[in-house]
N, CA, C and O atoms as a Tinker XYZ file with bonds, in Angstrom:
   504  protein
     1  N     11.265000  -18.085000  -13.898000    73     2
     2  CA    10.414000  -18.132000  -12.735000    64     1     3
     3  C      8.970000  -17.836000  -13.132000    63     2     4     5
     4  O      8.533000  -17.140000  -14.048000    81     3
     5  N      8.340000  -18.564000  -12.177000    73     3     6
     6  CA     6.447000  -18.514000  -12.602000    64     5     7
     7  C      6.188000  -17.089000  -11.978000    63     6     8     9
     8  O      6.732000  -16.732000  -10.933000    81     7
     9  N      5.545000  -16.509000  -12.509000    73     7    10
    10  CA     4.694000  -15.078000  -12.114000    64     9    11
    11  C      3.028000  -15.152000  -11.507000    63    10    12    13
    12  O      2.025000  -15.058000  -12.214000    81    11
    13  N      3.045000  -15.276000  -10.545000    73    11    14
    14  CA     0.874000  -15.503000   -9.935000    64    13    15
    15  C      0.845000  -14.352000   -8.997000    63    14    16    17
    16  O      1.445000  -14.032000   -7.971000    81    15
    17  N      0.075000  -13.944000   -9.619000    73    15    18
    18  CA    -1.022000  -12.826000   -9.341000    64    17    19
    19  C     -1.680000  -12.870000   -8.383000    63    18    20    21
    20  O     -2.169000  -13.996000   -8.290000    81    19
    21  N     -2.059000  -12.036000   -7.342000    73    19    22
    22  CA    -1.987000  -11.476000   -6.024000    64    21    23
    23  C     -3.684000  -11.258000   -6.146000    63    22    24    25
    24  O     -3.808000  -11.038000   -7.351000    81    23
    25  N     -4.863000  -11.209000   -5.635000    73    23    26
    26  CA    -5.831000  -10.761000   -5.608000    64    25    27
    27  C     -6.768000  -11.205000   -4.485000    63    26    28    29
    28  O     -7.074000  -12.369000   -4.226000    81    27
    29  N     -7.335000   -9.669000   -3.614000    73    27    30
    30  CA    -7.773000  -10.217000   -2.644000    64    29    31
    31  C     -9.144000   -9.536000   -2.730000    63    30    32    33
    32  O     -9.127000   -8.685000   -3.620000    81    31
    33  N    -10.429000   -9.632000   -2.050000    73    31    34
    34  CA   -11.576000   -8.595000   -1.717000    64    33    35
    35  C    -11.352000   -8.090000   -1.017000    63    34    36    37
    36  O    -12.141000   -7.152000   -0.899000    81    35
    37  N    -10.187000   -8.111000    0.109000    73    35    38
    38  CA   -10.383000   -7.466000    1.227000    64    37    39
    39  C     -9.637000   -5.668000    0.745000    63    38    40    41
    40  O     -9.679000   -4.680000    1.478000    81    39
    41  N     -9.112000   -5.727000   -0.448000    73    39    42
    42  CA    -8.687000   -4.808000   -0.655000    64    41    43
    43  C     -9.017000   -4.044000   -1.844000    63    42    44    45
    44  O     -9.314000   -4.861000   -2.715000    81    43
    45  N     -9.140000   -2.394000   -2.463000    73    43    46
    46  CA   -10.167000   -2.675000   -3.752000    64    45    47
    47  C    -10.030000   -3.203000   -4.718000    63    46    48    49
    48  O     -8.883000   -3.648000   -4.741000    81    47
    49  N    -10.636000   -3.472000   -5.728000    73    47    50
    50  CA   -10.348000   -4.110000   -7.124000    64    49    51
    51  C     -9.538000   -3.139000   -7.606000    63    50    52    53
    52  O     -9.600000   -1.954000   -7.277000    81    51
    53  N     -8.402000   -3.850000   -8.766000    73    51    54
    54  CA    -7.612000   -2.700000   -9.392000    64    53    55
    55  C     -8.579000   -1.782000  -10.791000    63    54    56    57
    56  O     -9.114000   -2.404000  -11.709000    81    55
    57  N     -8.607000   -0.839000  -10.715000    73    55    58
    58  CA    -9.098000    0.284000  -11.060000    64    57    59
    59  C     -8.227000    0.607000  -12.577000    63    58    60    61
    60  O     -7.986000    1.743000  -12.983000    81    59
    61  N     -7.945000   -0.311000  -13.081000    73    59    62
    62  CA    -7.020000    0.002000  -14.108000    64    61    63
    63  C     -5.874000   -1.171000  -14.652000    63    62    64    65
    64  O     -5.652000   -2.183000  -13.986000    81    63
    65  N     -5.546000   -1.036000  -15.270000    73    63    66
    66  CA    -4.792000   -2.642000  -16.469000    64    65    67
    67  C     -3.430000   -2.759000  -15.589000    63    66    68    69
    68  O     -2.379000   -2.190000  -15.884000    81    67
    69  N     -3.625000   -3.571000  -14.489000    73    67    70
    70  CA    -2.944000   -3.927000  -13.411000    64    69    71
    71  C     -3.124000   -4.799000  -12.415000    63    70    72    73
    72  O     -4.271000   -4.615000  -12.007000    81    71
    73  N     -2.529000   -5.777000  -11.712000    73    71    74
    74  CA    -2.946000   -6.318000  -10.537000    64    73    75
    75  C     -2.640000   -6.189000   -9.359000    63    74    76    77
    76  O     -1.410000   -6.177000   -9.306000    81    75
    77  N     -3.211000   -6.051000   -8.064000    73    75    78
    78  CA    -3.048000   -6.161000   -6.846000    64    77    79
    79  C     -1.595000   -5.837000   -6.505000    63    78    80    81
    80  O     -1.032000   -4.751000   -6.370000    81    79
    81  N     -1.101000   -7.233000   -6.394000    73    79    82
    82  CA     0.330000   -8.067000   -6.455000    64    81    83
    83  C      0.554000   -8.995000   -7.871000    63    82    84    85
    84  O     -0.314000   -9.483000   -8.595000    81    83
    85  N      2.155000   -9.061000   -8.007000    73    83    86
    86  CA     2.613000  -10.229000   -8.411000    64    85    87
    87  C      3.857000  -10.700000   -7.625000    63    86    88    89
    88  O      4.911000  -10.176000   -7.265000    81    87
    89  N      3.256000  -11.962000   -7.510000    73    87    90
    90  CA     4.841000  -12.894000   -7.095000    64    89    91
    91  C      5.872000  -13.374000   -7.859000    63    90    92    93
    92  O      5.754000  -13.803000   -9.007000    81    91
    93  N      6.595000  -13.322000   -7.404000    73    91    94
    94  CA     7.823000  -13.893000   -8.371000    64    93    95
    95  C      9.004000  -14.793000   -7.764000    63    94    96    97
    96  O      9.916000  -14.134000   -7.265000    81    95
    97  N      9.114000  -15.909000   -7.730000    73    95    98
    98  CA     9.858000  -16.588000   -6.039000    64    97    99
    99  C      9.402000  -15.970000   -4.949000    63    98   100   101
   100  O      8.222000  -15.738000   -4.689000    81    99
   101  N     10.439000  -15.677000   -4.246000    73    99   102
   102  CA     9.746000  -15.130000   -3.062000    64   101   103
   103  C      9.771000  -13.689000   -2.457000    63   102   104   105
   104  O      9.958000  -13.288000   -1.308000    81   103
   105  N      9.438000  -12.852000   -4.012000    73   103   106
   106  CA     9.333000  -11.386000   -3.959000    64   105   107
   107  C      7.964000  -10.983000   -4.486000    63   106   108   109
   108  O      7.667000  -11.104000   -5.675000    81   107
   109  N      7.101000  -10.476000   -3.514000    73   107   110
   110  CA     6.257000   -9.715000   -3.934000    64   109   111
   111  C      6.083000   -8.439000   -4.126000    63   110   112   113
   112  O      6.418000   -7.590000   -3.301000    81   111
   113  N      5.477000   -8.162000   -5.370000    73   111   114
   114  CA     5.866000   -6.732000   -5.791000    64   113   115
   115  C      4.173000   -6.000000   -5.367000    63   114   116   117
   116  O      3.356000   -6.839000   -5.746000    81   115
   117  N      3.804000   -5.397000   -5.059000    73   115   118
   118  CA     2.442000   -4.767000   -4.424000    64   117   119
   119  C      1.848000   -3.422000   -5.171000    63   118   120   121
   120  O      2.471000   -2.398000   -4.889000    81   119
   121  N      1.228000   -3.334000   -5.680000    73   119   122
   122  CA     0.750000   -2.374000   -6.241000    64   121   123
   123  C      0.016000   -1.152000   -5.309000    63   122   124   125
   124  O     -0.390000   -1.250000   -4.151000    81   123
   125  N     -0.009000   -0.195000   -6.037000    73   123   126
   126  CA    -0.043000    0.805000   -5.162000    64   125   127
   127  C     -1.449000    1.291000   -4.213000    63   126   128   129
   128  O     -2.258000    1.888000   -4.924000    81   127
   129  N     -1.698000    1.212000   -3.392000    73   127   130
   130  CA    -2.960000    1.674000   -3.052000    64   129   131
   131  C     -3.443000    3.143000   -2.721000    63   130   132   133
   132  O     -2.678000    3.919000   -2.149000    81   131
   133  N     -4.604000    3.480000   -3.055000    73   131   134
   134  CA    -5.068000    4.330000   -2.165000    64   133   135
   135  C     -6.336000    4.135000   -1.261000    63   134   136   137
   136  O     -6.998000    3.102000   -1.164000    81   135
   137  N     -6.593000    5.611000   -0.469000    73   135   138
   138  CA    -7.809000    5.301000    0.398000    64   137   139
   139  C     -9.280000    5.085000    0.130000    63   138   140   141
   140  O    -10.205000    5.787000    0.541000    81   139
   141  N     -9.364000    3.776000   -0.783000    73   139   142
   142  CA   -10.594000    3.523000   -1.322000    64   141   143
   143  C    -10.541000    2.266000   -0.530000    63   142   144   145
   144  O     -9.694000    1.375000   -0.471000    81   143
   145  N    -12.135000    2.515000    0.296000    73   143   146
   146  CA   -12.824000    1.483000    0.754000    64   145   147
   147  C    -13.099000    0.032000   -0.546000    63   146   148   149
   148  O    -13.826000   -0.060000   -1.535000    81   147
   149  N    -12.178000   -0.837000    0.063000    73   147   150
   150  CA   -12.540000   -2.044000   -0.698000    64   149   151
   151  C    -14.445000   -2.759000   -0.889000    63   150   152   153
   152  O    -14.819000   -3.605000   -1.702000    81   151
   153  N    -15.119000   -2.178000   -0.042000    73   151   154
   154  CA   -16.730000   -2.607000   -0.526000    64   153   155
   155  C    -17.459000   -1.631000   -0.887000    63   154   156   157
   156  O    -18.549000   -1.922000   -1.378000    81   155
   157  N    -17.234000   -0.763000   -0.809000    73   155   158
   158  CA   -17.370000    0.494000   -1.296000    64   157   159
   159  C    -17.324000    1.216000   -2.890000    63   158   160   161
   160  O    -18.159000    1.716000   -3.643000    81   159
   161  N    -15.725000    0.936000   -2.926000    73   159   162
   162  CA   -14.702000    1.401000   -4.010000    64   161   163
   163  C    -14.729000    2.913000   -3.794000    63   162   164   165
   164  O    -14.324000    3.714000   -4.636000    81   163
   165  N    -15.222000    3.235000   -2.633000    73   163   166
   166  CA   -15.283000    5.068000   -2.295000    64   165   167
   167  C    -13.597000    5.422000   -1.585000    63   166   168   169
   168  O    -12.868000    4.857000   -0.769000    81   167
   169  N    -13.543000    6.282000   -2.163000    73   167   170
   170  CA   -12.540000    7.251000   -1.172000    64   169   171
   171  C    -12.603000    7.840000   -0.040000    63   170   172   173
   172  O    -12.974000    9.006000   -0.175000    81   171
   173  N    -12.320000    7.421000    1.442000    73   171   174
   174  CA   -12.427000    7.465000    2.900000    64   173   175
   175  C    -12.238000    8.789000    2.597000    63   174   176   177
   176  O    -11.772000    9.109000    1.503000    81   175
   177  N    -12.591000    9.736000    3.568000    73   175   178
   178  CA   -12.865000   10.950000    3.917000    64   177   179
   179  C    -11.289000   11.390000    4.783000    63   178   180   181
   180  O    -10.799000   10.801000    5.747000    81   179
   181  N    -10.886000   12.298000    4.241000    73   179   182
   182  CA    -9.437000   13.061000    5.208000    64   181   183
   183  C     -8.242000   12.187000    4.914000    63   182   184   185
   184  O     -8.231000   11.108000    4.320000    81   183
   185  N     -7.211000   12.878000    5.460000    73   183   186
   186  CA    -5.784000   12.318000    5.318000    64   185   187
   187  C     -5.522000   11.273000    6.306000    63   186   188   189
   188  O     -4.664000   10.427000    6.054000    81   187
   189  N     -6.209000   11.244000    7.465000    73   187   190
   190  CA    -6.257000   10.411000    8.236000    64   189   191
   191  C     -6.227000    8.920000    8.054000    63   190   192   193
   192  O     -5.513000    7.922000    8.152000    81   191
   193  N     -7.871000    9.523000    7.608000    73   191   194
   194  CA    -8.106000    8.045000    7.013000    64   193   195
   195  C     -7.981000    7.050000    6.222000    63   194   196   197
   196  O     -8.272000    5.855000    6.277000    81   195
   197  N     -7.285000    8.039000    5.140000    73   195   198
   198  CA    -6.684000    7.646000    3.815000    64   197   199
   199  C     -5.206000    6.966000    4.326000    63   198   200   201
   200  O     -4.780000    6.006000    3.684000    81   199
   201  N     -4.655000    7.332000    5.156000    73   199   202
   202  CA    -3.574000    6.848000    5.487000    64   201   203
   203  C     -3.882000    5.538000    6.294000    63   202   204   205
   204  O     -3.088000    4.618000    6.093000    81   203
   205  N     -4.797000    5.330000    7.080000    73   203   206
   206  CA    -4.989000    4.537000    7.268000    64   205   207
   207  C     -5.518000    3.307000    6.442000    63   206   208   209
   208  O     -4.928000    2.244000    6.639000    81   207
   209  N     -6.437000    3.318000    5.646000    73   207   210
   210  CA    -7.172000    2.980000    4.830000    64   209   211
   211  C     -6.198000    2.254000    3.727000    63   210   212   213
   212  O     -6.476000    1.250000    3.070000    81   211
   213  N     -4.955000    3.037000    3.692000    73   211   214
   214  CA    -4.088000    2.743000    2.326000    64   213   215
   215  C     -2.953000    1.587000    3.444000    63   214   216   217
   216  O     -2.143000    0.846000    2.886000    81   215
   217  N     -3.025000    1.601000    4.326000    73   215   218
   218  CA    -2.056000    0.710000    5.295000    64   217   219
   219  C     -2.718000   -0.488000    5.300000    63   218   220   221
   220  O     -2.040000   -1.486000    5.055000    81   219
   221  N     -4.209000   -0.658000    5.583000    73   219   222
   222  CA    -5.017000   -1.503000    5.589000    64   221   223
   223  C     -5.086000   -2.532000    4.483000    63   222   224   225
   224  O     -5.032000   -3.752000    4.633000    81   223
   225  N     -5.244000   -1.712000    3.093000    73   223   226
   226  CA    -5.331000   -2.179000    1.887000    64   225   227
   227  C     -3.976000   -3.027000    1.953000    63   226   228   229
   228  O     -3.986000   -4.248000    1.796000    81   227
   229  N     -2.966000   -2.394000    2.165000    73   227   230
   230  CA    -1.421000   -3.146000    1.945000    64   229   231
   231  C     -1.532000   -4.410000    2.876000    63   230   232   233
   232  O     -1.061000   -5.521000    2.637000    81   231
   233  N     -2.076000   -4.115000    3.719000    73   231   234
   234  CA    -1.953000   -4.916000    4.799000    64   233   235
   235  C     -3.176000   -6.578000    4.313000    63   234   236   237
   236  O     -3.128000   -7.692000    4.836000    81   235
   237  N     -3.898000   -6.207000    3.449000    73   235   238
   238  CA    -4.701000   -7.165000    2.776000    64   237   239
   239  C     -4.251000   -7.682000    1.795000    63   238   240   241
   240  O     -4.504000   -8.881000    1.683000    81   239
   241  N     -3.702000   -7.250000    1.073000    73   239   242
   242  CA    -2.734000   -7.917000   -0.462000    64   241   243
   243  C     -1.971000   -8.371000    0.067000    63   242   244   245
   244  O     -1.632000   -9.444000   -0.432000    81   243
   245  N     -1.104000   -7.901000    1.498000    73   243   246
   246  CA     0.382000   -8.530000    1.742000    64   245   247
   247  C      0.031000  -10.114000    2.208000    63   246   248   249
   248  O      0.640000  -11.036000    1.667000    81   247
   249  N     -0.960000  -10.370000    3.214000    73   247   250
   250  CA    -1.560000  -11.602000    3.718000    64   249   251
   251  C     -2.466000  -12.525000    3.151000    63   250   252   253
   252  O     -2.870000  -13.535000    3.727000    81   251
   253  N     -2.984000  -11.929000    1.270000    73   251   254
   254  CA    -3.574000  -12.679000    0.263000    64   253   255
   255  C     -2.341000  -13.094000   -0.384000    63   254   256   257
   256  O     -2.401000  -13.537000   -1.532000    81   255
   257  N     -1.401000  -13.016000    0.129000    73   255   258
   258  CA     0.463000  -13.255000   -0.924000    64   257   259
   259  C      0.852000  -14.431000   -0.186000    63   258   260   261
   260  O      1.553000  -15.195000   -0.848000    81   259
   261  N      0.510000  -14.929000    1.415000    73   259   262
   262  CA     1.062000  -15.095000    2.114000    64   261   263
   263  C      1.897000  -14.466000    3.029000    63   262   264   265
   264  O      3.069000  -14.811000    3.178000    81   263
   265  N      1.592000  -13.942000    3.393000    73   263   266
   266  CA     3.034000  -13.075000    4.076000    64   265   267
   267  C      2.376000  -12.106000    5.449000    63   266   268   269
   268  O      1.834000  -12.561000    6.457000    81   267
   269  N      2.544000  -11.134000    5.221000    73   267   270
   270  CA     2.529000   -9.610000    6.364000    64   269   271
   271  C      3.269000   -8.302000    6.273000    63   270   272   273
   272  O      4.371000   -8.110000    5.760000    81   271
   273  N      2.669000   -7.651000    6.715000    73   271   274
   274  CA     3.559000   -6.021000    6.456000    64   273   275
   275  C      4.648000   -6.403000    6.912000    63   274   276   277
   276  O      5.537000   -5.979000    6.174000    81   275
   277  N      5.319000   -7.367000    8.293000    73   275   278
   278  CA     6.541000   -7.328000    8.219000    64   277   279
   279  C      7.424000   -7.819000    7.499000    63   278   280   281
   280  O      8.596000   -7.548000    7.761000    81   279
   281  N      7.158000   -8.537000    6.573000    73   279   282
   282  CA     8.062000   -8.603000    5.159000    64   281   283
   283  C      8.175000   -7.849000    4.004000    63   282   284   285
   284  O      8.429000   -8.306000    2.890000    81   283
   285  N      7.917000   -6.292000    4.380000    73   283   286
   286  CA     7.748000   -5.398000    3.482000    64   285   287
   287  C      8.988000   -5.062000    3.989000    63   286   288   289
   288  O      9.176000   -4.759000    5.168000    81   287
   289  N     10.055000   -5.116000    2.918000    73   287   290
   290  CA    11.586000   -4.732000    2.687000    64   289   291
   291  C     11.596000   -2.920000    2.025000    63   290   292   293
   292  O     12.660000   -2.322000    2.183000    81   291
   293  N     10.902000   -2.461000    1.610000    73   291   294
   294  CA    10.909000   -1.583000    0.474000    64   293   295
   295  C      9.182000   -1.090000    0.324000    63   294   296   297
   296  O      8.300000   -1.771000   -0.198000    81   295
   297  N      9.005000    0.443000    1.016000    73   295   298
   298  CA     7.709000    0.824000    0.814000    64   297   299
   299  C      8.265000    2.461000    0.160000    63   298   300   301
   300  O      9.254000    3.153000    0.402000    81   299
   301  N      6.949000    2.643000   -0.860000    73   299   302
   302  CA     7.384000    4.252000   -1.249000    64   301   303
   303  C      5.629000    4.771000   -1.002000    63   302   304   305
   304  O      4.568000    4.254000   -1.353000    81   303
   305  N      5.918000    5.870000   -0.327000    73   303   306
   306  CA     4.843000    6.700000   -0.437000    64   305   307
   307  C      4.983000    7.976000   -0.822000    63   306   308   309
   308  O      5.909000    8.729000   -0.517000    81   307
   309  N      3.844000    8.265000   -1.648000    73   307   310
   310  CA     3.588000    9.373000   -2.937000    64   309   311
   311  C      2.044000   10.219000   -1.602000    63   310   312   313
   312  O      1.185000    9.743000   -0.861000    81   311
   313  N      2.554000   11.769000   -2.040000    73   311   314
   314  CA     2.000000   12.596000   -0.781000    64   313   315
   315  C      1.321000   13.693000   -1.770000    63   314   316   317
   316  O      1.875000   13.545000   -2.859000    81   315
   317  N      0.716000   14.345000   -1.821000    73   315   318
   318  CA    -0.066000   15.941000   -2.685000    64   317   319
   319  C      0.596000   16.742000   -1.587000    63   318   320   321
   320  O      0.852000   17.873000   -2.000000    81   319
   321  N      1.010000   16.524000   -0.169000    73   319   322
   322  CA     0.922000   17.718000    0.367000    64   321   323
   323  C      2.126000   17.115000    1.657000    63   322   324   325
   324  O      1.769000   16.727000    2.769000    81   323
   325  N      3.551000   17.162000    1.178000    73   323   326
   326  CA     4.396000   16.389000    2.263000    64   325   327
   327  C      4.636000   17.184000    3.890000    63   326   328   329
   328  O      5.587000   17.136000    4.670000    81   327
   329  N      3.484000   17.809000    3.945000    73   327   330
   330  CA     3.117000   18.457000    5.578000    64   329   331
   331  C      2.672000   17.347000    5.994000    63   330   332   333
   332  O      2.664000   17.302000    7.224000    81   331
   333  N      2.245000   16.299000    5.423000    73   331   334
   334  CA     1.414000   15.405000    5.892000    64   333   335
   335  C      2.090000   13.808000    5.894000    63   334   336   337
   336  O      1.546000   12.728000    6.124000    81   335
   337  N      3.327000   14.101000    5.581000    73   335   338
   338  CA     4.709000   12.901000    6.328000    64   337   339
   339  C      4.741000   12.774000    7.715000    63   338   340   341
   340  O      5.086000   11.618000    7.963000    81   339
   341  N      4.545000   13.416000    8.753000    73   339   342
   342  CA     4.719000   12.990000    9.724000    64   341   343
   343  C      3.014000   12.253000   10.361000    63   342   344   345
   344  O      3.079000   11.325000   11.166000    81   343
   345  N      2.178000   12.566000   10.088000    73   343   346
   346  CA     0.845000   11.685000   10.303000    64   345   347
   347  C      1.342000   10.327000    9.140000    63   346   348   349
   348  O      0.575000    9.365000    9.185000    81   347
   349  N      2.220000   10.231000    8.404000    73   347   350
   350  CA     2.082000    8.733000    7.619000    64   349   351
   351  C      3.309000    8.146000    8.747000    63   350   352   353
   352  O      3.162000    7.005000    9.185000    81   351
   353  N      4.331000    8.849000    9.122000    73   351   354
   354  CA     4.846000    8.049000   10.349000    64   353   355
   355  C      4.267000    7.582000   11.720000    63   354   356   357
   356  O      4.558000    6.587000   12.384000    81   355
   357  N      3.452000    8.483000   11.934000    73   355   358
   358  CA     3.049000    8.231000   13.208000    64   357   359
   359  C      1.486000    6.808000   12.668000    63   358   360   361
   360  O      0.834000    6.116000   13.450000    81   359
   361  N      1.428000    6.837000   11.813000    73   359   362
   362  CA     0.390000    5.742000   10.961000    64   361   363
   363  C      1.047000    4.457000   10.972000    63   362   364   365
   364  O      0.445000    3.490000   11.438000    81   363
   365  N      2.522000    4.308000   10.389000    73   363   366
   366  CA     3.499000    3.549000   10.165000    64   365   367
   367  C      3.693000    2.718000   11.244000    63   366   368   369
   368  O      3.892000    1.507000   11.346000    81   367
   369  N      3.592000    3.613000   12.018000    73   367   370
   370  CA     4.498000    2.938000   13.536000    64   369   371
   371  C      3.331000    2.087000   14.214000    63   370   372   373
   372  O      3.518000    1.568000   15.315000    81   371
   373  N      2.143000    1.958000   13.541000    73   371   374
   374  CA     1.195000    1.092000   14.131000    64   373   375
   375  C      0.784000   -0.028000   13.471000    63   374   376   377
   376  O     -0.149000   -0.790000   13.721000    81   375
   377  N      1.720000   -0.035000   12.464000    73   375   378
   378  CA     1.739000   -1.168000   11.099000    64   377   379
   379  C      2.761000   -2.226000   10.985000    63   378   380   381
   380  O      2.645000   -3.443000   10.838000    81   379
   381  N      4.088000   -1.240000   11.121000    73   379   382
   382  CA     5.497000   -1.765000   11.298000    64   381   383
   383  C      6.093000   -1.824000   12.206000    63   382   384   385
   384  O      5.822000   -1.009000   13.089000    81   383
   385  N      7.144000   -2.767000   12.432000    73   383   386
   386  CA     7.978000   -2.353000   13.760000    64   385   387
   387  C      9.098000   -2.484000   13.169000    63   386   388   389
   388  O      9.065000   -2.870000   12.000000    81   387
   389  N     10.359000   -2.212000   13.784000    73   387   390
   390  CA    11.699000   -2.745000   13.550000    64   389   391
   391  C     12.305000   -4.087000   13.264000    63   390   392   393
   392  O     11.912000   -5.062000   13.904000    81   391
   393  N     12.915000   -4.164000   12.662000    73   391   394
   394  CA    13.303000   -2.897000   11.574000    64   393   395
   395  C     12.600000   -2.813000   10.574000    63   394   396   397
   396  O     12.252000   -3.880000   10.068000    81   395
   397  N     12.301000   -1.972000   10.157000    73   395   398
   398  CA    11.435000   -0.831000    9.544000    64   397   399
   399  C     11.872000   -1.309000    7.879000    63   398   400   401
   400  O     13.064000   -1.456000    7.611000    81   399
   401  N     11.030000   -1.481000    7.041000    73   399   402
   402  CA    11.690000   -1.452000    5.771000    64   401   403
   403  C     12.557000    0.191000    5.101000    63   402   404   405
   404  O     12.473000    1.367000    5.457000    81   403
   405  N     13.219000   -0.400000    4.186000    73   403   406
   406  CA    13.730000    0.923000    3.168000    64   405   407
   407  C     12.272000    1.495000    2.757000    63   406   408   409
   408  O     11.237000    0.924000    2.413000    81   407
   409  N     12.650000    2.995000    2.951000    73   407   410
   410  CA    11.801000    3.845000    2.494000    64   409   411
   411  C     11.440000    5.185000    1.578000    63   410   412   413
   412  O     12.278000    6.045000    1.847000    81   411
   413  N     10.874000    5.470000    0.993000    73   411   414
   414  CA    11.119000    6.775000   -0.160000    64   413   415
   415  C      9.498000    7.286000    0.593000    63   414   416   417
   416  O      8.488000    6.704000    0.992000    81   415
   417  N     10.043000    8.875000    0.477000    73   415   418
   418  CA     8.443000    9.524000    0.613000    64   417   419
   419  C      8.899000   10.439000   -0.389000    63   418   420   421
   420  O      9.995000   10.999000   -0.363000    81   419
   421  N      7.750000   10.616000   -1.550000    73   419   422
   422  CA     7.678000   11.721000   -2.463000    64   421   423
   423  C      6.451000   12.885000   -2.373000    63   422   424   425
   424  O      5.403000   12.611000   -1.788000    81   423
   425  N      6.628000   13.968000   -2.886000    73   423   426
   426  CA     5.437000   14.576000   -2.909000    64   425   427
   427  C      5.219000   15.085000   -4.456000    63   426   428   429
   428  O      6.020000   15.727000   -5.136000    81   427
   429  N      3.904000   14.618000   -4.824000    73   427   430
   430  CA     3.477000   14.457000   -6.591000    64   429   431
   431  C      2.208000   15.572000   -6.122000    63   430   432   433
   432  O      1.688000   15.895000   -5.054000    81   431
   433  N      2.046000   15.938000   -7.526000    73   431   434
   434  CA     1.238000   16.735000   -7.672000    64   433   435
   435  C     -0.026000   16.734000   -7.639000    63   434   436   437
   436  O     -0.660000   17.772000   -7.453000    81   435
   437  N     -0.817000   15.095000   -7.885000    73   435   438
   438  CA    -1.853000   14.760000   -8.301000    64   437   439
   439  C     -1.744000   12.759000   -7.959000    63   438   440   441
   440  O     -0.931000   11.923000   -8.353000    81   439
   441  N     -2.888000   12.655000   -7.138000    73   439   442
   442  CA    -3.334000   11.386000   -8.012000    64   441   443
   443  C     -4.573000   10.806000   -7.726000    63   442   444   445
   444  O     -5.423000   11.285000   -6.975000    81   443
   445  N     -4.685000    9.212000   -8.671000    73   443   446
   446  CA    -5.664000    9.329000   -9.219000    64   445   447
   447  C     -7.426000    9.148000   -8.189000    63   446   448   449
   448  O     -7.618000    8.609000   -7.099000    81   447
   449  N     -8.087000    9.619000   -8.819000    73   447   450
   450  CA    -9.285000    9.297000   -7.616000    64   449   451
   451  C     -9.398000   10.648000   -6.535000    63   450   452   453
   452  O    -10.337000   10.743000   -5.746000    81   451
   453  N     -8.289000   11.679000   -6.626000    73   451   454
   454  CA    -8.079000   13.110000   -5.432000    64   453   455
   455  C     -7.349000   12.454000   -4.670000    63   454   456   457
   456  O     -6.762000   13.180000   -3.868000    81   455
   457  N     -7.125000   11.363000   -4.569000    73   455   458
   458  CA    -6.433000   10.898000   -3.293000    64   457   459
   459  C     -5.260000   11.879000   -2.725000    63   458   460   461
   460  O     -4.648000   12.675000   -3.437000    81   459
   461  N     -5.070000   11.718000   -1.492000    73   459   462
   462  CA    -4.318000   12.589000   -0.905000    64   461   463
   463  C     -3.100000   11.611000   -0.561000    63   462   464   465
   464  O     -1.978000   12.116000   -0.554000    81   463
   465  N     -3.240000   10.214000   -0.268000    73   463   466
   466  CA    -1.396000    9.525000   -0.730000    64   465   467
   467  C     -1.559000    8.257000   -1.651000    63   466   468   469
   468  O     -2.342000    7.946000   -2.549000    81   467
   469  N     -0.784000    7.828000   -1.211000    73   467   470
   470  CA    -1.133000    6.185000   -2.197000    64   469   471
   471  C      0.421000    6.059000   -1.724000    63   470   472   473
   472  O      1.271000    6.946000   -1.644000    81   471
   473  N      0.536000    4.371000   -1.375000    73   471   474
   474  CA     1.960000    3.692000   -1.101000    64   473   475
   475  C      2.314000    2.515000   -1.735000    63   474   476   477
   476  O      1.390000    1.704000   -1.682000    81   475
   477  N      3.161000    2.161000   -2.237000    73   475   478
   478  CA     3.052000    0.731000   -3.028000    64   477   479
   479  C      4.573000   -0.047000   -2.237000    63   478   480   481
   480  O      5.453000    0.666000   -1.754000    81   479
   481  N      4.655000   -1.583000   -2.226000    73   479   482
   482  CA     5.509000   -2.088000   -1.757000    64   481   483
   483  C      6.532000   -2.919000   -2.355000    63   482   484   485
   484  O      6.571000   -2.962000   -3.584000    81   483
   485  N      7.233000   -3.479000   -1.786000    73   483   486
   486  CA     7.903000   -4.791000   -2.143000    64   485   487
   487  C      7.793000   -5.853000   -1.117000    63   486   488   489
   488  O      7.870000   -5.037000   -0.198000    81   487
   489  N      7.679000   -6.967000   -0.502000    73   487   490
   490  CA     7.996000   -7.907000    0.085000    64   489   491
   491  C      8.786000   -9.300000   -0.281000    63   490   492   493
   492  O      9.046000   -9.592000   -1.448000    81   491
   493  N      9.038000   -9.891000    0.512000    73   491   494
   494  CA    10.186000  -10.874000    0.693000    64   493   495
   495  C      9.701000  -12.087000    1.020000    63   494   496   497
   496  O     10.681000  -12.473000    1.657000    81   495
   497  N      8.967000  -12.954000    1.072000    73   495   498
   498  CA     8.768000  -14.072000    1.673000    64   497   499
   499  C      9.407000  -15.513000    1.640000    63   498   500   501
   500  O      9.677000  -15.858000    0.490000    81   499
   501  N      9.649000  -16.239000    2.397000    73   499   502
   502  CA     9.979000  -17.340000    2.252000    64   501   503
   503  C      9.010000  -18.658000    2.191000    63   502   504
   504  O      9.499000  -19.776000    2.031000    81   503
């Protein structure tokens, strides 16, 4: 199978020896974002916004793939501080609807940029 590469402006440039997305038939694999303003390349201010900001980003790679968050089968989000899981649900629920993809929430110690989450995906398209 052919492998093409995912790349949008609307979301930031990858920051490191990686791309966006890759496709592969009709699975896109999504790389991880955080809350960095794509014209910017700054890091949005608070957890808020970062959560938002990092939904947004997904939400720009998923529709430079073809597709939409609702073909996100498989999302994991990585947390510094998992007090702050229930603001990424109540974030979620304005992104996704039912049914809801498979989901992992972790809480890591660190990452990169201070960010306070970062989420990366899978999607499905036909």
């Amino acid at each position: 199978m052919t492998r093409s590469i995912i790349a949008t402006s609307r979301a930031p440039a990858a920051i490191g020896t990686y791309s966006q997305a890759i496709r592969v038939g009709d699975t896109v694999y999504l790389s991880g974002q955080i809350g960095l303003d794509p014209a910017s390349m700054q890091m949005v201010d608070g957890i808020d916004a970062q959560i938002e900001r990092v939904f947004e980003n997904l939400k720009a790679v998923a529709e430079a793939a073809g597709g939409s968050l609702s073909d996100v089968v498989k999302l994991n989000v990585y947390l510094t501080d998992l007090g702050n899981f229930a603001k990424v649900n109540e974030c979620m629920a304005r992104y996704f609807s039912e049914p809801f993809p498979a989901r992992a929430a972790v809480g890591v110690k660190e990452l990169p940029r201070a960010a306070l989450v970062e989420a990366d995906a899978v999607m499905v398209i036909a």
